[in-house]
Each structure stands twice: as C-alpha cells, then as structure tokens.
MIDO-878824 format. One record per residue (C-alpha): z, x, y; residue number from 1. Coordinates in pm, 1 decimal, always signed. Layout:
N
+----------+----------+----------+-----+
|        z |        x |        y | num |
+----------+----------+----------+-----+
|        Z |        X |        Y | NUM |
...
+----------+----------+----------+-----+
! end
This chain:
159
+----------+----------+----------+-----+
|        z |        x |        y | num |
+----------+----------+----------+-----+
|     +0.0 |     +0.0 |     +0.0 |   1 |
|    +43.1 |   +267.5 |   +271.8 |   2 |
|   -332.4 |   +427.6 |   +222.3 |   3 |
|   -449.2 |    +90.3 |   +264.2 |   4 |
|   -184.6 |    +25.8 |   +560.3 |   5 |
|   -251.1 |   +354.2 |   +759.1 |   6 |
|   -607.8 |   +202.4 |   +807.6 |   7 |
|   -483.2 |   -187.7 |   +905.8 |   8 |
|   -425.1 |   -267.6 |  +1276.3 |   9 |
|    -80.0 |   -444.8 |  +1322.3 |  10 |
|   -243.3 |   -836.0 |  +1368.8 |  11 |
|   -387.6 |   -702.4 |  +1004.2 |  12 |
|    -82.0 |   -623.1 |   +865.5 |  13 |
|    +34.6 |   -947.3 |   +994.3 |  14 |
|   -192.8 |  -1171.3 |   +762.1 |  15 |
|   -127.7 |   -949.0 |   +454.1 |  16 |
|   +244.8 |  -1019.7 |   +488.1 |  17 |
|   +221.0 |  -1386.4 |   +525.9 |  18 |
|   -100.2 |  -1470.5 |   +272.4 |  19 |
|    -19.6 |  -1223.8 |    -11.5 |  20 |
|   +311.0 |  -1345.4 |   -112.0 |  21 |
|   +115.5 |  -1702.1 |    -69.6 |  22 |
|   -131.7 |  -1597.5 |   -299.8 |  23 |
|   +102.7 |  -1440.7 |   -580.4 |  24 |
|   +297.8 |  -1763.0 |   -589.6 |  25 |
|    -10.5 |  -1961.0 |   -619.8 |  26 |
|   -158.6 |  -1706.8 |   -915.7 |  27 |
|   +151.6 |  -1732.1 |  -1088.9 |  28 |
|   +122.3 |  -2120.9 |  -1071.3 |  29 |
|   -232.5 |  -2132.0 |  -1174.8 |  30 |
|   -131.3 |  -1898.2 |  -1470.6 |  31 |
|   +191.0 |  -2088.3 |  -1557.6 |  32 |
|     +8.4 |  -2415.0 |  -1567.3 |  33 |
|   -225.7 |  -2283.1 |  -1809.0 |  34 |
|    +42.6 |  -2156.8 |  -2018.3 |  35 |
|   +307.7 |  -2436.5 |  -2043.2 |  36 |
|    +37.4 |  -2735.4 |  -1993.4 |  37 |
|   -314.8 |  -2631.7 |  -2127.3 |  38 |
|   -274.8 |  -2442.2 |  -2411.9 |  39 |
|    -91.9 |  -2675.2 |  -2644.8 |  40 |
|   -350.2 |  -2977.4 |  -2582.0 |  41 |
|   -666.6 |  -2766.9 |  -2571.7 |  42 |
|   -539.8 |  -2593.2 |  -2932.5 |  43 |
|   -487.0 |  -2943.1 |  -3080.9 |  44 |
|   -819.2 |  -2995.5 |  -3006.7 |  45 |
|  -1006.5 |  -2711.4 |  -3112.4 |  46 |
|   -828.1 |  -2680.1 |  -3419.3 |  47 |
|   -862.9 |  -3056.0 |  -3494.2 |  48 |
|  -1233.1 |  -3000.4 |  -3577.9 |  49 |
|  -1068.7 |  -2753.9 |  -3840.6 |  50 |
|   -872.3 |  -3077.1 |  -3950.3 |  51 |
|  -1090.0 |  -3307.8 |  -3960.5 |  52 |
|  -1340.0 |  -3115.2 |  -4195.1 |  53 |
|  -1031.6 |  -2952.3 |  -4389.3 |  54 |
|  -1127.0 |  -2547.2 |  -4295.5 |  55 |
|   -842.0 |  -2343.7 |  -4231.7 |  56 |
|   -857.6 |  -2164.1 |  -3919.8 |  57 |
|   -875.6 |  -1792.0 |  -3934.5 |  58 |
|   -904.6 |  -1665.7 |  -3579.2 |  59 |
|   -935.0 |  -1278.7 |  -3543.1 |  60 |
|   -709.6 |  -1139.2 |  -3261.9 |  61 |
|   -940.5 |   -997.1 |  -3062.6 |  62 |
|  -1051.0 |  -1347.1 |  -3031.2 |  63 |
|   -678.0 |  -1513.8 |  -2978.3 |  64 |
|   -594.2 |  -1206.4 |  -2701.4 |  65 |
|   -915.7 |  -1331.4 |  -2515.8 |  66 |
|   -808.0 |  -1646.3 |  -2526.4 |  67 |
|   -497.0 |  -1605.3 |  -2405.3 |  68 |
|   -574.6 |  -1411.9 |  -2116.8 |  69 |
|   -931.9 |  -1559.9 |  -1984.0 |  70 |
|   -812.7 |  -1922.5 |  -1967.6 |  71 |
|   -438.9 |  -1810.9 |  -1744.0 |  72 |
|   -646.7 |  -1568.9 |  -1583.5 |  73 |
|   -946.7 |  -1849.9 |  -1533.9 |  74 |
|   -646.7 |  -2045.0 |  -1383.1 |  75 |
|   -480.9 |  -1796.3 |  -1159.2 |  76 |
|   -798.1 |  -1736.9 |   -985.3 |  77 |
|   -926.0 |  -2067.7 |   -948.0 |  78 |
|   -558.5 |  -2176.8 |   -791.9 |  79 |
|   -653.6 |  -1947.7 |   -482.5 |  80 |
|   -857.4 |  -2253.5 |   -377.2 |  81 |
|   -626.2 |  -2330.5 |    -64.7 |  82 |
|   -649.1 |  -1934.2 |    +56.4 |  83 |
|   -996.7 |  -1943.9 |    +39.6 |  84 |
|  -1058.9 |  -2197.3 |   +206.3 |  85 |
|   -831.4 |  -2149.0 |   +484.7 |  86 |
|   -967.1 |  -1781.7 |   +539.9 |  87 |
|  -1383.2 |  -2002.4 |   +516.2 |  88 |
|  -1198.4 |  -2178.2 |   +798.5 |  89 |
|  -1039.1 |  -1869.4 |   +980.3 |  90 |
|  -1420.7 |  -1693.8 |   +989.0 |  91 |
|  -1618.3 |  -1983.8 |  +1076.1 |  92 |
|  -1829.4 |  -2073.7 |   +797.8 |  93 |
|  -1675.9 |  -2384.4 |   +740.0 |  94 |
|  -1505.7 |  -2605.7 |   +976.9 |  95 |
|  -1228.4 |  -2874.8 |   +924.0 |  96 |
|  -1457.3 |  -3155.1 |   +951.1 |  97 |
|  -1681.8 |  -3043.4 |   +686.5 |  98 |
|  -1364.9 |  -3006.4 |   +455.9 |  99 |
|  -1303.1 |  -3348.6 |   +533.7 | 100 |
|  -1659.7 |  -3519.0 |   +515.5 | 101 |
|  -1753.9 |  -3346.7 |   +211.9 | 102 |
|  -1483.8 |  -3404.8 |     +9.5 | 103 |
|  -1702.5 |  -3573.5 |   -264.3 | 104 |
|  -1929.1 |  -3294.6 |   -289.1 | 105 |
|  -1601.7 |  -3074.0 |   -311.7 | 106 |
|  -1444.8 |  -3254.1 |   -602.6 | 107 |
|  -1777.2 |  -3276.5 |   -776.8 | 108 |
|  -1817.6 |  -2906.3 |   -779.8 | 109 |
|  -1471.1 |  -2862.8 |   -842.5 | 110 |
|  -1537.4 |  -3042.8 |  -1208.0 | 111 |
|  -1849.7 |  -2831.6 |  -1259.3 | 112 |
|  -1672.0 |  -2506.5 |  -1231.9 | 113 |
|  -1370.4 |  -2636.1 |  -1413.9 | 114 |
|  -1605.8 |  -2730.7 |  -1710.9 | 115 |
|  -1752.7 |  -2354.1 |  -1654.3 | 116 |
|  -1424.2 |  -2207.4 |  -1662.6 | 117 |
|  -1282.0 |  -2349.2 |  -1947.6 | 118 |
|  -1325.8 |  -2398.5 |  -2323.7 | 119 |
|  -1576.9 |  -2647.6 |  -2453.5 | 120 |
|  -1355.9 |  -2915.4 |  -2440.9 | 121 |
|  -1283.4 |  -3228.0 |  -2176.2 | 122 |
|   -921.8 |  -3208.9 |  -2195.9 | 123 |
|   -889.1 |  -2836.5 |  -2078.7 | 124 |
|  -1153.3 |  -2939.3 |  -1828.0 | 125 |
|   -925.3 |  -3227.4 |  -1672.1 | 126 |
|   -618.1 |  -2986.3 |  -1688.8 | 127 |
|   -755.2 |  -2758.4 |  -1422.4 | 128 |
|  -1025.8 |  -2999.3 |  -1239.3 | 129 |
|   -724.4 |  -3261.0 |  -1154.5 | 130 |
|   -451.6 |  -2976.2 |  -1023.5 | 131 |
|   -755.8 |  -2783.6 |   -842.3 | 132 |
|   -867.1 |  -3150.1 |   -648.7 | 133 |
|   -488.3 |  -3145.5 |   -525.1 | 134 |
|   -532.2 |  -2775.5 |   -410.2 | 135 |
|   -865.5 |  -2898.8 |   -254.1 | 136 |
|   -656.5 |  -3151.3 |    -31.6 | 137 |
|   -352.6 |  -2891.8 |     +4.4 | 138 |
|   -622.8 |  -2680.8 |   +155.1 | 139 |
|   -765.8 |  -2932.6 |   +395.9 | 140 |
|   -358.3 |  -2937.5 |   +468.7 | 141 |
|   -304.7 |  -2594.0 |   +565.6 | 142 |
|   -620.8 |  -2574.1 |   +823.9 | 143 |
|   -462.8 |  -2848.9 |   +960.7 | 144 |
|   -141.9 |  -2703.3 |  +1004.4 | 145 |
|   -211.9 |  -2312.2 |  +1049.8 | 146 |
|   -538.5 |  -2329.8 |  +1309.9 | 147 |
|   -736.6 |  -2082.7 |  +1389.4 | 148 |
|   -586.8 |  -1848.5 |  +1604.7 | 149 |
|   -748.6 |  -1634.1 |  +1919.4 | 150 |
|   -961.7 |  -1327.4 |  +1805.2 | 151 |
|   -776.1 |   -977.6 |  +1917.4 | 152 |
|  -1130.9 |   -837.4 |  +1993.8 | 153 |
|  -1307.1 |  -1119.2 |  +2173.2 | 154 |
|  -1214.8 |   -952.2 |  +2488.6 | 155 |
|  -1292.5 |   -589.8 |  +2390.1 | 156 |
|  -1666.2 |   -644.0 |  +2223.6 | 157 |
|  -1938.1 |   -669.5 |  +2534.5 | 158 |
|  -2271.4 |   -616.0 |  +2386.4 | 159 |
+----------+----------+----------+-----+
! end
C-alpha cells in the first residue's frame, strides 16, 4: 500500500479509504451468500439428475475445488454492482436519470449475466440475479445520497 500511496494525491487517498473497506464488505457478502445460500440448492440439483437416473456421482477434485471457488468468487465480484456504478456515476458515463429510466434494461441484463455466471441451472441463476436487482436499486441509492463532488483539477487544466 505505500508504493501505491507515494504516487496518490491526498483527495485520492481519500476515496481509497472510504470505497475499499465498502468494497471488502460487499465481496465478503457476495462470497458468503454463495456459500451459506447457493451451494446447498444448486448441489441438490445437479446431483438430482444423478438420482433420478440412479449414477453415483464421482466428481474429481480438481473439478469440486473449481467449483467451490468460481461460483463465491463469481459472487464476490458481481456484488461490486453498487461501487461500480457509483464510480459510472462519479466519471460521467452514466447519469442518475439513466439509472433510473433504464431500470428494465438493467434487471434484464442483470439475469443474463447471472445465467452466464453461474452453473447450468435456474435456481443458482435466481440466487444471484434476485440479490444483484437489490444491489442494482442500492446503487441507484448511493448516487443519490453520495453526489458527485467538485473536480480538484477543473480549475488547474486550461487547454
């Protein structure tokens, strides 16, 4: 942290200490969720195609490690939703009002990368598309509340 700090002006160092614990709690959420919600219903139904045909599963553990890091780790990242788009906000690229008019669009593409993101089944797909529409509106939230503050080099940059 103090390479990277030595080359951050003090506004910088400002936003690091104020969106990085932010972000850690919201990783450790989207991971957690995974863990204590997802796993036991998307298992039960993997493995009930196993049942139903009477196979025994036999899963190697390179597949099982794999498993059980991509889909927390799938989770953790997409639960950044809120930080990104407050920071789209921050920079200009997308405004509050286009949060807000294009929700639909939003919670369709949140579904689409949820069924990306996640095993071949609809429950695991629900699990993270439902929490991530929340984050979606917990976003719009924090624009709301934390608005875009003045730019410390407006004044200084004179093309």
């Amino acid at each position: 942290w103090l390479f990277v700090a030595a080359g951050l002006y003090p506004h910088e160092k400002q936003y690091v200490y104020i969106y990085l614990p932010f972000s850690l709690i919201l990783f450790l959420a989207g991971a957690a969720t995974a863990f204590f919600f997802v796993f036991e219903p998307v298992l039960d139904f993997l493995f009930g195609f196993n049942r139903l045909m009477n196979i025994d599963p036999d899963p190697r553990i390179s597949e099982w490690i794999s498993f059980v890091l991509i889909l927390p780790l799938g989770f953790g990242i997409s639960f950044q939703l809120p930080l990104v788009m407050l920071f789209l906000n921050r920079i200009g690229i997308f405004s509050l009002q286009a949060y807000t008019e294009k929700w639909r669009i939003a919670i369709l593409a949140i579904f689409v990368i949820a069924m990306f993101l996640t095993p071949a089944d609809p429950i695991s797909m629900l699990l993270m598309a439902v929490p991530l529409t929340f984050l979606y509106f917990l976003g719009i939230g924090l624009c709301i509340w934390m608005p875009k503050g003045r730019n410390p080099f407006a004044e200084a940059y004179d093309p």
